[in-house]
PDB file of N, CA, C and O in Angstrom, chain B, residues numbered from 101:
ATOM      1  N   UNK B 101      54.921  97.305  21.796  1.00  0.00           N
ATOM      2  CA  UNK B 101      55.003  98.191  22.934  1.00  0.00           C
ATOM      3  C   UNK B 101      54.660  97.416  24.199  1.00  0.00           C
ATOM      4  O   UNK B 101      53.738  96.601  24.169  1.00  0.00           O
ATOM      5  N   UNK B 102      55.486  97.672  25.505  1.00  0.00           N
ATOM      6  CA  UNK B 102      55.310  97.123  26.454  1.00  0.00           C
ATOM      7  C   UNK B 102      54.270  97.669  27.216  1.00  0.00           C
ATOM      8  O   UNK B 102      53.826  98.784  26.939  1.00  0.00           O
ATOM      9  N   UNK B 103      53.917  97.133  27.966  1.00  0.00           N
ATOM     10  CA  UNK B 103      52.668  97.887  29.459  1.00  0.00           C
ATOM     11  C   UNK B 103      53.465  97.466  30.726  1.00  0.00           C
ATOM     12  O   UNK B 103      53.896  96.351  31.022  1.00  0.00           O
ATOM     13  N   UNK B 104      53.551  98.643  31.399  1.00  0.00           N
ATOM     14  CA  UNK B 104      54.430  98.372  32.695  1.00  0.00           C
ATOM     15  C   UNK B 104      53.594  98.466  33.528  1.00  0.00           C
ATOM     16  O   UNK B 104      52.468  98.814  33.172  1.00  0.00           O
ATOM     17  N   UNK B 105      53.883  98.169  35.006  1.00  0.00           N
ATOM     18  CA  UNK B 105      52.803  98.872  36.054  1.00  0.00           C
ATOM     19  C   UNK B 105      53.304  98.875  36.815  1.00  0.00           C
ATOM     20  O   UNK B 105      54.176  98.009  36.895  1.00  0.00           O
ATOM     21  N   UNK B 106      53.151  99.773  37.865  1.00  0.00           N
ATOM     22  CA  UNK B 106      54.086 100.113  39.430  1.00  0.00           C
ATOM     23  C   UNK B 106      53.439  99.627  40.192  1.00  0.00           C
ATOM     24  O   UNK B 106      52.238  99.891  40.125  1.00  0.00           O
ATOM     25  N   UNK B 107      53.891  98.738  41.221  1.00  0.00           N
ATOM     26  CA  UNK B 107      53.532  97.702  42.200  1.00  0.00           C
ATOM     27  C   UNK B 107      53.869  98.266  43.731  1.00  0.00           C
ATOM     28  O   UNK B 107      54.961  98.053  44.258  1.00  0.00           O
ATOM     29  N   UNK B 108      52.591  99.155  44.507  1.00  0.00           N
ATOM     30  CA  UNK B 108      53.014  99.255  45.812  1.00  0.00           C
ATOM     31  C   UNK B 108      52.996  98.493  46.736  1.00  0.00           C
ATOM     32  O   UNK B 108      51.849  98.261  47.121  1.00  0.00           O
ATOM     33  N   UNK B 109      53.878  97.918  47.351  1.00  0.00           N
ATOM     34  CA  UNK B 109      54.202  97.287  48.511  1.00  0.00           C
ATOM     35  C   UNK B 109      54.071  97.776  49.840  1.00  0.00           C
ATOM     36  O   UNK B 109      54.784  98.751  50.079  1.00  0.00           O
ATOM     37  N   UNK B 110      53.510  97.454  50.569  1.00  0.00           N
ATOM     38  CA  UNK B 110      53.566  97.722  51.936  1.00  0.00           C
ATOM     39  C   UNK B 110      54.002  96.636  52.907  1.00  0.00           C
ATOM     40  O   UNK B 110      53.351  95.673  53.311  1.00  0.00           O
ATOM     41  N   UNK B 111      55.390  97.043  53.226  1.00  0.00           N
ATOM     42  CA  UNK B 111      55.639  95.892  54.666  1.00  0.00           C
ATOM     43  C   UNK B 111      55.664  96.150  55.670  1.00  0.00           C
ATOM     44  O   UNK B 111      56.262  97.184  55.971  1.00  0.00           O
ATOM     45  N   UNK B 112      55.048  95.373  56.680  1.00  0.00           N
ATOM     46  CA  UNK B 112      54.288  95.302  58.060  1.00  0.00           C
ATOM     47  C   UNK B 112      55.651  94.700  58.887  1.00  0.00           C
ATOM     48  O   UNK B 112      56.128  93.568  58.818  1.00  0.00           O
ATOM     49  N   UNK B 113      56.116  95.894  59.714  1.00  0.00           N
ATOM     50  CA  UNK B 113      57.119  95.081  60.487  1.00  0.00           C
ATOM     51  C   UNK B 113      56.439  93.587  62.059  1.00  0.00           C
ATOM     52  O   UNK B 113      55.435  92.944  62.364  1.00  0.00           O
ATOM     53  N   UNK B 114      57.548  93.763  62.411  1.00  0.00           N
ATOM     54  CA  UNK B 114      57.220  92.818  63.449  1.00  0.00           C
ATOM     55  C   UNK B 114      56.087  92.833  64.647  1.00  0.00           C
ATOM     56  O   UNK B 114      55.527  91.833  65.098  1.00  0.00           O
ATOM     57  N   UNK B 115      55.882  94.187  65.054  1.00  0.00           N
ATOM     58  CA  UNK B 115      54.593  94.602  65.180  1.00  0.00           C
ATOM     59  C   UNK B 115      52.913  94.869  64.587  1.00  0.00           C
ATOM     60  O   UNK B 115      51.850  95.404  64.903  1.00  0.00           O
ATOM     61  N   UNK B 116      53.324  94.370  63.914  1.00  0.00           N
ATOM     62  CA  UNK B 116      52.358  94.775  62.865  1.00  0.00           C
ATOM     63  C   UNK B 116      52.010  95.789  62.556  1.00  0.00           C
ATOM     64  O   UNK B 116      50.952  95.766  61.925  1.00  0.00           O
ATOM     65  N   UNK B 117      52.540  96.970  62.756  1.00  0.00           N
ATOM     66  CA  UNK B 117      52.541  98.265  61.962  1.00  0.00           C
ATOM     67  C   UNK B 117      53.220  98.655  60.412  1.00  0.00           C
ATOM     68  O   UNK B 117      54.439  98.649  60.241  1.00  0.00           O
ATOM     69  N   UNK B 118      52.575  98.878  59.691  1.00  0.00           N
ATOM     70  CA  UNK B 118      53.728  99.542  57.964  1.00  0.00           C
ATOM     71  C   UNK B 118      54.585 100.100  58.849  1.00  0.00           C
ATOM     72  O   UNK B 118      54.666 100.816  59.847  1.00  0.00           O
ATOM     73  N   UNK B 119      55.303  99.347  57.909  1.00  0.00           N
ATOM     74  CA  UNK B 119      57.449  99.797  58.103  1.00  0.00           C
ATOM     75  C   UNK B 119      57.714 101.128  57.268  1.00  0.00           C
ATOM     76  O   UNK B 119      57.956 102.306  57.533  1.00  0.00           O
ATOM     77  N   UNK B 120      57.479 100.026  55.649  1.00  0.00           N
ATOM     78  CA  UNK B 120      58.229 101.024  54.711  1.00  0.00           C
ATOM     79  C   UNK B 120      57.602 100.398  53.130  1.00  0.00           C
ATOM     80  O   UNK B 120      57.603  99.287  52.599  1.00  0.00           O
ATOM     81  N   UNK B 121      57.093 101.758  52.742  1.00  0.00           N
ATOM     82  CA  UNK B 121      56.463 101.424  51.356  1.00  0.00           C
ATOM     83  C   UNK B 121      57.751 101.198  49.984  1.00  0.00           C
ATOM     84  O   UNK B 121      58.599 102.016  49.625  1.00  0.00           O
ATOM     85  N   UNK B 122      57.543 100.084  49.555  1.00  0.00           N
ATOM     86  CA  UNK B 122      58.441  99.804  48.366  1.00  0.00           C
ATOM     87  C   UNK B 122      57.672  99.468  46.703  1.00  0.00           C
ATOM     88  O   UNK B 122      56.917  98.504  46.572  1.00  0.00           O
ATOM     89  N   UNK B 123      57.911 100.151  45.847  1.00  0.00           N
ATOM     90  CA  UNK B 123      57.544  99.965  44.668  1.00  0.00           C
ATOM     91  C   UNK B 123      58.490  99.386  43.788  1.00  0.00           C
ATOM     92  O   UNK B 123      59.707  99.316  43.957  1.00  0.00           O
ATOM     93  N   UNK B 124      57.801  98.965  42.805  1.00  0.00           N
ATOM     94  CA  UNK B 124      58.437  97.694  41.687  1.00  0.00           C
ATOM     95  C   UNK B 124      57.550  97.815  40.854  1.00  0.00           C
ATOM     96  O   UNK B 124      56.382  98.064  41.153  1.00  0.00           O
ATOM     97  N   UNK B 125      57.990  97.650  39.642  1.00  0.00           N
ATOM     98  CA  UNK B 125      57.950  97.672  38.292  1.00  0.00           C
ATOM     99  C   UNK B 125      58.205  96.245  37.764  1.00  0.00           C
ATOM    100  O   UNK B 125      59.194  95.527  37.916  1.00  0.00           O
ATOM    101  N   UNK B 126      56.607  95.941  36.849  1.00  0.00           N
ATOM    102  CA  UNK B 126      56.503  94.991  36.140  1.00  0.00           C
ATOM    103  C   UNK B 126      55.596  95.103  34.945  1.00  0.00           C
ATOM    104  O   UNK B 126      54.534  95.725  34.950  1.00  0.00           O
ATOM    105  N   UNK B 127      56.223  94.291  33.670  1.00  0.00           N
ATOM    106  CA  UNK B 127      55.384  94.141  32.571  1.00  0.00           C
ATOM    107  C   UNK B 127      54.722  93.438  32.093  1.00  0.00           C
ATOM    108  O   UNK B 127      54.310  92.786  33.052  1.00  0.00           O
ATOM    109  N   UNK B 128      54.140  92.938  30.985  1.00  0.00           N
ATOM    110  CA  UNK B 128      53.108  92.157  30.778  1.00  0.00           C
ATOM    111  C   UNK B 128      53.767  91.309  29.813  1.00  0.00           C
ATOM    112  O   UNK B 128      54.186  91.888  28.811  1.00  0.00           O
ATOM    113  N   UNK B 129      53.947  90.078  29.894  1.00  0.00           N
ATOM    114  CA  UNK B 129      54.447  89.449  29.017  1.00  0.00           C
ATOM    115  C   UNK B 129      53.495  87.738  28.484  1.00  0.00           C
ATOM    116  O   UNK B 129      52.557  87.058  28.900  1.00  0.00           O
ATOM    117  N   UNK B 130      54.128  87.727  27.764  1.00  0.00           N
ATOM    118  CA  UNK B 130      53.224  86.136  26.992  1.00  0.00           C
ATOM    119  C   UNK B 130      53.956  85.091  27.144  1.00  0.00           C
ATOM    120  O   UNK B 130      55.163  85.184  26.921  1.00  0.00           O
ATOM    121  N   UNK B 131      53.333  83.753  27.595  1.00  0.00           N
ATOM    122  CA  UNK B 131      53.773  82.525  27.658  1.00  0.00           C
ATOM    123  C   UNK B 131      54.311  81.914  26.365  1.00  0.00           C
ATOM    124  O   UNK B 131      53.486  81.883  25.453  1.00  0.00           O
ATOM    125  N   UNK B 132      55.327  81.502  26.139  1.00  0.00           N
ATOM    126  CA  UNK B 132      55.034  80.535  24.657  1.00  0.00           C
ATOM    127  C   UNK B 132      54.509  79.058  24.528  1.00  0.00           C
ATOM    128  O   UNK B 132      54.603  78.251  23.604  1.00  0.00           O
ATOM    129  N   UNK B 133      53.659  78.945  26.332  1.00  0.00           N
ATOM    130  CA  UNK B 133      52.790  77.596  26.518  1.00  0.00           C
ATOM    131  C   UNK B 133      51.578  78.493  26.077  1.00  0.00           C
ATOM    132  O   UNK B 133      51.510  79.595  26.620  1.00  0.00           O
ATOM    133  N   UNK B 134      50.538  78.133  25.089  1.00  0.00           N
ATOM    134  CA  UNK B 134      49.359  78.868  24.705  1.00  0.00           C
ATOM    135  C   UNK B 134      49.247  80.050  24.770  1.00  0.00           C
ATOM    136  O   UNK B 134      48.141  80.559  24.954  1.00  0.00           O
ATOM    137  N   UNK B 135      50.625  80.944  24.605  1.00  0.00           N
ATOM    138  CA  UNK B 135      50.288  82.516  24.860  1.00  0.00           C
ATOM    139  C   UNK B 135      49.272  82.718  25.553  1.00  0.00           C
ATOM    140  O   UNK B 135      48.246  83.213  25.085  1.00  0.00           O
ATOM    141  N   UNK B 136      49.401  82.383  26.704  1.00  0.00           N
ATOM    142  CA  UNK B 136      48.975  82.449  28.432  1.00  0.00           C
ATOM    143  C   UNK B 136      49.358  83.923  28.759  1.00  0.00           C
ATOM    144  O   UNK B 136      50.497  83.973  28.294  1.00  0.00           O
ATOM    145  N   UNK B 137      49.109  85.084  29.249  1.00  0.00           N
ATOM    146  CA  UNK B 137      49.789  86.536  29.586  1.00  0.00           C
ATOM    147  C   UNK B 137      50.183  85.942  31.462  1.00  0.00           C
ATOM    148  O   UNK B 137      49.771  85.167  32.326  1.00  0.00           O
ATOM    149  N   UNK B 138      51.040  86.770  31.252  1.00  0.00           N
ATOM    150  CA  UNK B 138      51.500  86.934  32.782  1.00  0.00           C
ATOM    151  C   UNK B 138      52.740  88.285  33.001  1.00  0.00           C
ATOM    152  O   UNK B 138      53.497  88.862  32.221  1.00  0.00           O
ATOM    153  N   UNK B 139      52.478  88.388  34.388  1.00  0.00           N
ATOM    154  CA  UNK B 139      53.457  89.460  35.099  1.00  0.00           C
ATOM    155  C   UNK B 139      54.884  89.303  35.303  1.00  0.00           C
ATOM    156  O   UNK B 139      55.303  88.470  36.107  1.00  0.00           O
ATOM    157  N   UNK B 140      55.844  90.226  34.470  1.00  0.00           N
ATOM    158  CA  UNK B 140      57.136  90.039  34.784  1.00  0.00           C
ATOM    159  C   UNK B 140      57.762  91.208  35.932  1.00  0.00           C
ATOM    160  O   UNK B 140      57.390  92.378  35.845  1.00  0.00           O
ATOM    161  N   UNK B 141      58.684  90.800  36.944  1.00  0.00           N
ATOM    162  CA  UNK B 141      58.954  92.107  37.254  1.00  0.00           C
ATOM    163  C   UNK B 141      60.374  92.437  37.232  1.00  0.00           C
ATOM    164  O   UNK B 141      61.116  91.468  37.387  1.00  0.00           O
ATOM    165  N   UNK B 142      60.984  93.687  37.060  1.00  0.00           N
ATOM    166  CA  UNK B 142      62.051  94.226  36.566  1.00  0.00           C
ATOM    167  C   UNK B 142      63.108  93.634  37.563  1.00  0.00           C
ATOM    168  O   UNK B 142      62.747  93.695  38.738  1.00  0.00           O
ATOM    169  N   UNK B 143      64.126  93.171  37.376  1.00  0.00           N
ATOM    170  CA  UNK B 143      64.923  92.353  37.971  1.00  0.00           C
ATOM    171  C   UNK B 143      66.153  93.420  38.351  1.00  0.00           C
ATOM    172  O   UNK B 143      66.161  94.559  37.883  1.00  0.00           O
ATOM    173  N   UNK B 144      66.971  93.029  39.060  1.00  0.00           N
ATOM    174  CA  UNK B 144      68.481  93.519  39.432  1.00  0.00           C
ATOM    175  C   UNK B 144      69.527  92.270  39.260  1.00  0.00           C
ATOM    176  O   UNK B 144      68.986  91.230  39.636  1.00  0.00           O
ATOM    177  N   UNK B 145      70.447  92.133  38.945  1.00  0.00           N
ATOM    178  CA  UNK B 145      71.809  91.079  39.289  1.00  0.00           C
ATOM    179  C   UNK B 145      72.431  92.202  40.851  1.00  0.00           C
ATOM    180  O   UNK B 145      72.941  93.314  40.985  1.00  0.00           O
ATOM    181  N   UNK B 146      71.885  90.806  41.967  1.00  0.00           N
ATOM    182  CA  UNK B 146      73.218  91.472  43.087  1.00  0.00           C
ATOM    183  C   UNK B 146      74.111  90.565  43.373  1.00  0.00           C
ATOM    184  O   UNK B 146      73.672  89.447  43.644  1.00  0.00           O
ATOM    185  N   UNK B 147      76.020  90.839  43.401  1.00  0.00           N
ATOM    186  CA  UNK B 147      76.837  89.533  43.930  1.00  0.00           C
ATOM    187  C   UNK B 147      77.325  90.010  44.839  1.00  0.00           C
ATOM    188  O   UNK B 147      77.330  91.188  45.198  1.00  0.00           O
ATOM    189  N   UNK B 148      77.852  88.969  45.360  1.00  0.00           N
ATOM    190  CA  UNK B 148      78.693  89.432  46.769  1.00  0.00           C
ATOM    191  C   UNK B 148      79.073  88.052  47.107  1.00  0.00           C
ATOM    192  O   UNK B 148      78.466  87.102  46.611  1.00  0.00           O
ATOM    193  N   UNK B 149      80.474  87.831  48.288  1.00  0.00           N
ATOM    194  CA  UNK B 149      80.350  86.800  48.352  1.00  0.00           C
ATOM    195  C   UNK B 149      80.365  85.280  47.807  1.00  0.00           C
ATOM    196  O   UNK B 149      79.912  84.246  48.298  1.00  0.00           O
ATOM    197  N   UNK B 150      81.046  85.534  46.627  1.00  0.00           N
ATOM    198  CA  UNK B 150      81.051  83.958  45.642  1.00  0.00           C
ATOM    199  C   UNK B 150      79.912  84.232  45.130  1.00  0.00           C
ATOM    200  O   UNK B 150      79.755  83.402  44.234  1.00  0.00           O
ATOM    201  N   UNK B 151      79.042  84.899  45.174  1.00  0.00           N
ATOM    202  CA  UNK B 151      77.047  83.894  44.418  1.00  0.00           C
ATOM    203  C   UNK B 151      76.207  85.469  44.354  1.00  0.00           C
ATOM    204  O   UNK B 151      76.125  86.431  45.117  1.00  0.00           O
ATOM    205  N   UNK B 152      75.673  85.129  43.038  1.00  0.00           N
ATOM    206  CA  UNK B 152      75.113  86.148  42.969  1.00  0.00           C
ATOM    207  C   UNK B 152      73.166  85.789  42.410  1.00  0.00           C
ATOM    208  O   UNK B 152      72.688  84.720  42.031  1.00  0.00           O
ATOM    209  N   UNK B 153      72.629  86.849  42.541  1.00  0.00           N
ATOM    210  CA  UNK B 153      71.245  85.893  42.625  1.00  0.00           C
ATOM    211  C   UNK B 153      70.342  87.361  41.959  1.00  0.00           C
ATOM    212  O   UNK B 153      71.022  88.387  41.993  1.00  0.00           O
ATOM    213  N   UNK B 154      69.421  87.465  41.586  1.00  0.00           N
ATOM    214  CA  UNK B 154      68.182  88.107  41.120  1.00  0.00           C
ATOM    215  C   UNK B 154      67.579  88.541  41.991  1.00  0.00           C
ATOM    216  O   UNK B 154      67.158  87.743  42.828  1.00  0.00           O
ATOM    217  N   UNK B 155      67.355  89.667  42.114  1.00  0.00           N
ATOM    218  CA  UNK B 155      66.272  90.302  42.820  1.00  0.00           C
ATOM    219  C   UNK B 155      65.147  91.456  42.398  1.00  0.00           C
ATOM    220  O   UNK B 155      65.479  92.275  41.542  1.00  0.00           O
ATOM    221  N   UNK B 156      64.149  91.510  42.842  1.00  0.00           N
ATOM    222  CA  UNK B 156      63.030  92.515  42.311  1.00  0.00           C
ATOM    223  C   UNK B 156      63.917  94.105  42.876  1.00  0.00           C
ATOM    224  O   UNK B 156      64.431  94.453  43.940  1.00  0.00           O
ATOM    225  N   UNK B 157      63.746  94.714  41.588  1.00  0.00           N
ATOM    226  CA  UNK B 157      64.191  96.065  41.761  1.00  0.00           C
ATOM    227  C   UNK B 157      63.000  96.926  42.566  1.00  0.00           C
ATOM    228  O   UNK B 157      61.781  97.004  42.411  1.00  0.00           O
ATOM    229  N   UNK B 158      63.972  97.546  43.521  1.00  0.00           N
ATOM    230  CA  UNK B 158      63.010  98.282  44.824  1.00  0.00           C
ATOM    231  C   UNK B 158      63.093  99.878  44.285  1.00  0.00           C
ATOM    232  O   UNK B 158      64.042 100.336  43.648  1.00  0.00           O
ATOM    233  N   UNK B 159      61.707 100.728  44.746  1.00  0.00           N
ATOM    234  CA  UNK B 159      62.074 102.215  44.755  1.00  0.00           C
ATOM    235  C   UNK B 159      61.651 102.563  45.454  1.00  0.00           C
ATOM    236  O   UNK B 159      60.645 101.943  45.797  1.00  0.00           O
ATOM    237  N   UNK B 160      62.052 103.940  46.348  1.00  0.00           N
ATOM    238  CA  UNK B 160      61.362 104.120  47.790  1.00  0.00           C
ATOM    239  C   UNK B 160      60.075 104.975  47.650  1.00  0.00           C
ATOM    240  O   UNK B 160      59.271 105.308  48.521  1.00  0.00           O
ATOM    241  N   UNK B 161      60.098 105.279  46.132  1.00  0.00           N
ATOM    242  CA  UNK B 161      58.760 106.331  45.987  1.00  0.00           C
ATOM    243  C   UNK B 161      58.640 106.132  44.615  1.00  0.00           C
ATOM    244  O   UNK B 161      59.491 105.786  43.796  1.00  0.00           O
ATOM    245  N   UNK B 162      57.068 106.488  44.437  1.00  0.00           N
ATOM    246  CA  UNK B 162      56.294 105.956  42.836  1.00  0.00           C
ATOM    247  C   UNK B 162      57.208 107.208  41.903  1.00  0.00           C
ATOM    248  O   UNK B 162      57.706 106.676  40.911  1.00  0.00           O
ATOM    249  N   UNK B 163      57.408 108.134  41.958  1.00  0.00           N
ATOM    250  CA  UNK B 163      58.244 108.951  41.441  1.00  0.00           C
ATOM    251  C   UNK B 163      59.403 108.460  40.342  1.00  0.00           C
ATOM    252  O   UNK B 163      59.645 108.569  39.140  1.00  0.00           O
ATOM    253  N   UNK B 164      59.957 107.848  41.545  1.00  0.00           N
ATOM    254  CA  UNK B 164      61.143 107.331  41.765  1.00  0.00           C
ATOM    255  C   UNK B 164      61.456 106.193  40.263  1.00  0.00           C
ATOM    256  O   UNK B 164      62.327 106.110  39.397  1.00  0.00           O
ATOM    257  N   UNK B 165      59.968 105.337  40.671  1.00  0.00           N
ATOM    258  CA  UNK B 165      59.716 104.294  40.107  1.00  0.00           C
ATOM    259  C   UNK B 165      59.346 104.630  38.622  1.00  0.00           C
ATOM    260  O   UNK B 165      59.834 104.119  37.615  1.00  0.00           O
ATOM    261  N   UNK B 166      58.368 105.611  38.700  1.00  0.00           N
ATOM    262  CA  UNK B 166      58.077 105.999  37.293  1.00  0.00           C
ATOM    263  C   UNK B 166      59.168 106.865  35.763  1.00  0.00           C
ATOM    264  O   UNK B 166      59.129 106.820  34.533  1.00  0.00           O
ATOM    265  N   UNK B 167      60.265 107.768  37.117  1.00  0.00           N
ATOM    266  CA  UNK B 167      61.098 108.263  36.375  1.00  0.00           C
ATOM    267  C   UNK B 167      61.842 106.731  35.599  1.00  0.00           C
ATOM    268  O   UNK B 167      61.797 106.537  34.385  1.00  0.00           O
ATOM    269  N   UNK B 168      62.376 105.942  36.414  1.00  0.00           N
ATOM    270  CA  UNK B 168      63.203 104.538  35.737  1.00  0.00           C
ATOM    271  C   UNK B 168      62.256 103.851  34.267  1.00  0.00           C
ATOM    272  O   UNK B 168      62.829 103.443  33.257  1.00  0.00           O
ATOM    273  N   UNK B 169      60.597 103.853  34.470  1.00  0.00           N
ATOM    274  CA  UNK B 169      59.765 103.464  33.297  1.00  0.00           C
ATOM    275  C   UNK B 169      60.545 104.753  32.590  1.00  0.00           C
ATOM    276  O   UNK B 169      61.765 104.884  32.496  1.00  0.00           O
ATOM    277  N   UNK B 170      59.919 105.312  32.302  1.00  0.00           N
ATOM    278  CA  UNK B 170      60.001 106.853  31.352  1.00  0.00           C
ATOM    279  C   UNK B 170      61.284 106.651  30.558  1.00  0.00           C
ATOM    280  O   UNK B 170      61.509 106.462  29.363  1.00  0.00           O
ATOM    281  N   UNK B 171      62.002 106.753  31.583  1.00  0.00           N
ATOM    282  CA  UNK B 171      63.637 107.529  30.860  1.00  0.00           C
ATOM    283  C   UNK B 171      64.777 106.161  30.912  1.00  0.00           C
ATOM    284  O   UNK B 171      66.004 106.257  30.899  1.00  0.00           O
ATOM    285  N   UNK B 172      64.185 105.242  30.958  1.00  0.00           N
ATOM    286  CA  UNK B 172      65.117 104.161  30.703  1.00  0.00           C
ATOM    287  C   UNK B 172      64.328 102.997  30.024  1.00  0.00           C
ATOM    288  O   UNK B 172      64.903 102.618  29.004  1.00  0.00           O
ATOM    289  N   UNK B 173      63.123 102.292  30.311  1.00  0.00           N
ATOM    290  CA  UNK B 173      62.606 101.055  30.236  1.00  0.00           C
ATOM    291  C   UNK B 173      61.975 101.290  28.755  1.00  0.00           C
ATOM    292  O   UNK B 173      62.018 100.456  27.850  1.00  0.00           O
ATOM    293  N   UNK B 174      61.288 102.783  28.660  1.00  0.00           N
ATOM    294  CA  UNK B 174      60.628 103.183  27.054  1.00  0.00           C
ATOM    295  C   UNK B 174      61.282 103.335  26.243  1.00  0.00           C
ATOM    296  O   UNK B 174      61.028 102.968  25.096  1.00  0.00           O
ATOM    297  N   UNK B 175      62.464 104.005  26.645  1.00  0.00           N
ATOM    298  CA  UNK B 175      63.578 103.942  25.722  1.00  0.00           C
ATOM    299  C   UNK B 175      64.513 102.892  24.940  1.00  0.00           C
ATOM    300  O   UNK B 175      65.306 102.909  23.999  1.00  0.00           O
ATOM    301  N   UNK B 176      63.977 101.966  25.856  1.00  0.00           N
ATOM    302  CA  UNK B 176      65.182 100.909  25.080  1.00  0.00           C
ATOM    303  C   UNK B 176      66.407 100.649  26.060  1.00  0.00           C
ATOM    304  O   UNK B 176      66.669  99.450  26.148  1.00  0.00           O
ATOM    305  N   UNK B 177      67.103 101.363  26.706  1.00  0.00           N
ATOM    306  CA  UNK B 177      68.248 101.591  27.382  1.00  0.00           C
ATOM    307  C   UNK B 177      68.455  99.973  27.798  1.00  0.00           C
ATOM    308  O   UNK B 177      67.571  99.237  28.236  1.00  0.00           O
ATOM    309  N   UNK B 178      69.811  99.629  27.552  1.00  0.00           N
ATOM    310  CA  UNK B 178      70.217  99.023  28.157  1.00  0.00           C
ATOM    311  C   UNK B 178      70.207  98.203  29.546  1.00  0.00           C
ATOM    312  O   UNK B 178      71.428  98.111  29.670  1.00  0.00           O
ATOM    313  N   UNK B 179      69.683  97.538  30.684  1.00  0.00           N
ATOM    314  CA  UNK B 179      70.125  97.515  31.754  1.00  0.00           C
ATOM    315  C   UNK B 179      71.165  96.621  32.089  1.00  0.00           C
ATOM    316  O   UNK B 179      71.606  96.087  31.071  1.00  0.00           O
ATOM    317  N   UNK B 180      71.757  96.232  33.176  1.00  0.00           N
ATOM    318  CA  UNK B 180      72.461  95.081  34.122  1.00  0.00           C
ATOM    319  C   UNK B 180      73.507  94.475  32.827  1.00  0.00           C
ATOM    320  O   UNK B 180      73.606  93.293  32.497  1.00  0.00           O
ATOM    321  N   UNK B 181      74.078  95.392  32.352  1.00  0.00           N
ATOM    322  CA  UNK B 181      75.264  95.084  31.132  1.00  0.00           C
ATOM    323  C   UNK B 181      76.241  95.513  30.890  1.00  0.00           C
ATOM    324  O   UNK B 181      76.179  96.708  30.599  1.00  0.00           O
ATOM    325  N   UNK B 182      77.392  94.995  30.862  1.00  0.00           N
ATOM    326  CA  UNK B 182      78.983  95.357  30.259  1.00  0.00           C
ATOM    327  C   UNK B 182      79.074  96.125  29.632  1.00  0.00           C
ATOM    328  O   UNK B 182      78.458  95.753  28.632  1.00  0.00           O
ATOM    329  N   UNK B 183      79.695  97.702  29.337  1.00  0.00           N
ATOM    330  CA  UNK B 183      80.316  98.266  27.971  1.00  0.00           C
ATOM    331  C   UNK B 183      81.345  98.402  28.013  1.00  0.00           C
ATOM    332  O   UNK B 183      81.917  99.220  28.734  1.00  0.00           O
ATOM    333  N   UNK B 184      81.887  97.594  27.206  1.00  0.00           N
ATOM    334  CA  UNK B 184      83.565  97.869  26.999  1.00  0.00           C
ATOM    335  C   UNK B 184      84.212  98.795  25.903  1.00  0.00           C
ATOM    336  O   UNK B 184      83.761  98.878  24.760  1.00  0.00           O
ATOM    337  N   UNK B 185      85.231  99.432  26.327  1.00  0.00           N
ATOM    338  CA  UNK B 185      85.724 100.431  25.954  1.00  0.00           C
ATOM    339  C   UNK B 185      87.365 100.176  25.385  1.00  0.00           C
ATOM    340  O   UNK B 185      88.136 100.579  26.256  1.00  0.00           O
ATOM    341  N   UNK B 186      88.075  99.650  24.233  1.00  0.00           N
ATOM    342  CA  UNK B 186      89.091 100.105  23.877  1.00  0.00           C
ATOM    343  C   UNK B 186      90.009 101.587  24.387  1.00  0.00           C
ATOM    344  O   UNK B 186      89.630 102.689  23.990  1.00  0.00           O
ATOM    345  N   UNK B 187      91.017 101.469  25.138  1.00  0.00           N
ATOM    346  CA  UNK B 187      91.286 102.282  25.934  1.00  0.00           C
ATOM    347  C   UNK B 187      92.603 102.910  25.043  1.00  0.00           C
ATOM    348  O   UNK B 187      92.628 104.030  24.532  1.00  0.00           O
ATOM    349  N   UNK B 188      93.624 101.950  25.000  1.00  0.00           N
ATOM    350  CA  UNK B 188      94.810 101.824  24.296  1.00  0.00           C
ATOM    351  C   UNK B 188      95.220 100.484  23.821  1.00  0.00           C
ATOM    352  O   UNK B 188      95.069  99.527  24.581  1.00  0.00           O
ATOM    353  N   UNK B 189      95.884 100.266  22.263  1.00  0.00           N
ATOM    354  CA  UNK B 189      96.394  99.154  22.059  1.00  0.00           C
ATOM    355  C   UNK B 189      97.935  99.013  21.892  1.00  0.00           C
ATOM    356  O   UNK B 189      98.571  99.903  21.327  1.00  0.00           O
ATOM    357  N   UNK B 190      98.385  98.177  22.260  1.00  0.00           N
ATOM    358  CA  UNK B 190     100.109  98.255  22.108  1.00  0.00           C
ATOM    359  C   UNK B 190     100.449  96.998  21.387  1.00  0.00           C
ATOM    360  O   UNK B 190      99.769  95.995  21.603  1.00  0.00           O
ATOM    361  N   UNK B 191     101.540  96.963  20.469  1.00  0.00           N
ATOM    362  CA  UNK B 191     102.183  96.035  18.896  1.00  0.00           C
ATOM    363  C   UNK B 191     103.579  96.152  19.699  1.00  0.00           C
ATOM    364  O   UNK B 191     104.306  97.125  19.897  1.00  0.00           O
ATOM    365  N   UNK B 192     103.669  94.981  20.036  1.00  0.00           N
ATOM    366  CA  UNK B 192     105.133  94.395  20.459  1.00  0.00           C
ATOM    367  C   UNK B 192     106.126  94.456  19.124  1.00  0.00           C
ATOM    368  O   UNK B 192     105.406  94.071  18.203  1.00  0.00           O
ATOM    369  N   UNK B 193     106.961  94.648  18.788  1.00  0.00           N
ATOM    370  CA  UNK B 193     107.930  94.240  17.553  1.00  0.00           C
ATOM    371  C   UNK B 193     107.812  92.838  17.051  1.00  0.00           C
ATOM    372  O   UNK B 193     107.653  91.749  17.603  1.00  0.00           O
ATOM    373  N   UNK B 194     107.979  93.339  15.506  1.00  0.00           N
ATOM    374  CA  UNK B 194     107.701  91.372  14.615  1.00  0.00           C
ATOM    375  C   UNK B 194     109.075  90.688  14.935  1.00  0.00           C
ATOM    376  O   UNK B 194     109.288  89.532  14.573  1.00  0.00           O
TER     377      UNK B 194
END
């Protein structure tokens, strides 16, 4: 079983006032250098542009954040993956 934890962020715009609170989700995972523990956090694939790169998945509210643990991350669900679907097949003549 995993241990997740919701990570609030607060960023300070250019004034130095909080902008905008962002949460992220990370789990606890083990090194296989001396099973060392450390923090993973839930990733996104974004492309655009030729190149595509990793980024920490954002939520604008702990809610938000906790529904994605619950109903996707405990479950098992899938993320950031292909399902392909057989649609129709067509047999040219022998």
């Amino acid at each position: 079983m995993k241990t997740y934890e919701i990570v609030k962020n607060n960023y300070i715009n250019e004034l130095g006032e909080p902008d905008k609170d962002r949460f992220q989700v990370r789990w606890r995972m083990k090194s296989w250098f001396f099973g060392i523990p450390y923090w993973k956090y839930v990733t996104e694939r974004i492309c655009g542009m030729g190149d595509c790169y990793n980024s920490r998945l954002n939520f604008k509210t702990k809610k938000l954040a906790e529904h994605h643990v619950t109903e996707i991350l405990c479950k098992g669900i899938e993320t950031e993956t292909v399902q392909k679907e057989i649609v129709s097949t067509i047999n040219c003549g022998e």
